[in-house]
C-alpha positions in Angstrom: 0.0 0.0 0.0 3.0 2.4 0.6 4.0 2.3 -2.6 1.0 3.8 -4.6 1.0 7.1 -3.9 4.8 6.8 -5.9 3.5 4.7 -8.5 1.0 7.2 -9.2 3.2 9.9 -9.8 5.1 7.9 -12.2 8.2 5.5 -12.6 11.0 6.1 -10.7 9.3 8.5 -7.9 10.2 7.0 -4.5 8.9 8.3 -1.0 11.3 10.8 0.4 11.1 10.1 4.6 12.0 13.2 6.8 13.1 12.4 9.7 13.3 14.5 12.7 16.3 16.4 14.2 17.8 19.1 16.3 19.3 21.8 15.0 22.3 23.2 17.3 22.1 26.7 18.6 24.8 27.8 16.4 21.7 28.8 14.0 19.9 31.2 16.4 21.5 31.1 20.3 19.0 28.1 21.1 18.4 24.8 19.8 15.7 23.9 17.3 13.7 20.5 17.4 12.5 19.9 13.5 9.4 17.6 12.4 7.4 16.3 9.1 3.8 16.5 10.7 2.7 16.6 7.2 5.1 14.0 5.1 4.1 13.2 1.6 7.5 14.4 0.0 8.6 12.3 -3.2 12.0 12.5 -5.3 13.1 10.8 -8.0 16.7 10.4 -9.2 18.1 11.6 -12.6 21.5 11.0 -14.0 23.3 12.9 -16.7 26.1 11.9 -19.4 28.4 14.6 -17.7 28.6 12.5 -14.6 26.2 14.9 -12.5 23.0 13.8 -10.8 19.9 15.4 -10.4 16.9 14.6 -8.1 14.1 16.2 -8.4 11.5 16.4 -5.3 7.7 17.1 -5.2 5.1 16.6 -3.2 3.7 18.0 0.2 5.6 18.9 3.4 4.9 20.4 6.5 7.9 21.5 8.6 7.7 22.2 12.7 10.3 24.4 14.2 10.1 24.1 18.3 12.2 26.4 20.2 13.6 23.8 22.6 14.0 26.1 25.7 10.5 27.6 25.5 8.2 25.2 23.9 7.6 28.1 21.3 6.8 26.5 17.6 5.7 27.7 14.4 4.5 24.9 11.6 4.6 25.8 7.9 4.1 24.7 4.0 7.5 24.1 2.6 6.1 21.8 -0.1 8.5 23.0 -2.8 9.1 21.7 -5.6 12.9 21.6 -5.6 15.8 20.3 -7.7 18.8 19.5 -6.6 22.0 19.0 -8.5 25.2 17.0 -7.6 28.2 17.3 -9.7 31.0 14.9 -10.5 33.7 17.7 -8.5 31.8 17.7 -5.4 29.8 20.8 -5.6 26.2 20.3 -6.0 23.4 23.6 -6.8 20.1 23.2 -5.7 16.9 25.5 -6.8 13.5 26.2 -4.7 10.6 27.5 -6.2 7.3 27.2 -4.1 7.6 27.6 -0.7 11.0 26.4 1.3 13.3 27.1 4.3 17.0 27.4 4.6 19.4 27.5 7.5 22.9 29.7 7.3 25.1 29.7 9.7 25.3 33.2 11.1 28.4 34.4 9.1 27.0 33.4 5.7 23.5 34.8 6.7 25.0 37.8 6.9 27.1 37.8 4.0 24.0 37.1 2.3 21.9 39.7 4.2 19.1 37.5 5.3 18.2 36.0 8.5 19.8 32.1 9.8 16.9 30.5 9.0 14.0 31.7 6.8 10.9 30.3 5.6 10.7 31.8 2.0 8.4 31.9 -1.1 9.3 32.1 -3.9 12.7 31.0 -6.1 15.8 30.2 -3.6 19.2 29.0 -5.4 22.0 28.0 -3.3 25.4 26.6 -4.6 28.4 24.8 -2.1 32.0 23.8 -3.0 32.9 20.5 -3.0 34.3 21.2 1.0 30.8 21.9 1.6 31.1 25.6 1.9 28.1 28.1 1.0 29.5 30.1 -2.9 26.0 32.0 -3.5 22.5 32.3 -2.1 20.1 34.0 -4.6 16.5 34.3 -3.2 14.1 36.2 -6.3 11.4 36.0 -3.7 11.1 36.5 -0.2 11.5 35.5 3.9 8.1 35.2 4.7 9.5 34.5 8.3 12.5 34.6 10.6 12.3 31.6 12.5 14.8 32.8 14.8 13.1 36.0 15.8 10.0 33.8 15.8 10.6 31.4 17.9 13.1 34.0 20.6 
């Protein structure tokens, strides 16, 4: 039964689990419990002649952010789609175009000029070096909230 919601979509879609986590408090000064209440995220898995791979991801997706200090949460629509490109060097791109979130470390949100971590609408580009490093953040759209100032 789990699999027909992927077979509908097409060949190749597989279910795309999010599993819960913690981010540290080197985000916002406090840590941050995430969850999928809503969890019916699918990607599928594209590779090209130049060696890169490409997965594309669709579907819905809740996300929970819980300030872990004060109980204080916020729950919101991040169901995408997104692309996300892995190249044969290392680096990877990926691109955003519904509704999304992103967490910078402090430094690079600043570099950038937006806040740590953002729910956005709208198209969100990022690109990383093979070292994982953040090289650009392009966002044609907008933070529709600071998760960090929302959930201090």
């Amino acid at each position: 039964m789990t699999a027909a919601p992927a077979l509908a979509r097409g060949p190749k879609w597989q279910f795309n689990a999010g599993e819960p986590f913690t981010l540290p408090a080197d985000f916002c000064g406090f840590e941050i419990g995430v969850s999928f209440p809503v969890d019916k995220e699918y990607f599928k898995t594209l590779k090209a002649a130049d060696g890169s791979t490409t997965v594309l991801v669709t579907g819905s997706l809740t996300l929970s952010n819980t300030n872990l200090n004060t109980g204080k949460s916020i729950t919101a629509n991040i169901s995408g789609p997104g692309k996300i490109t892995f190249f044969p060097d290392g680096s990877e791109s990926s691109v955003e175009t519904g509704r999304a979130v992103y967490a910078l470390l402090p430094a690079d949100a600043q570099r950038f000029g937006v806040p740590p971590i953002g729910l956005t609408a709208g198209p969100l580009t990022e690109s990383f070096a093979p070292d994982g490093s953040l090289t650009s953040f392009s966002l044609q759209g907008h933070v529709l909230v600071d998760v960090c100032a929302a959930l201090s």
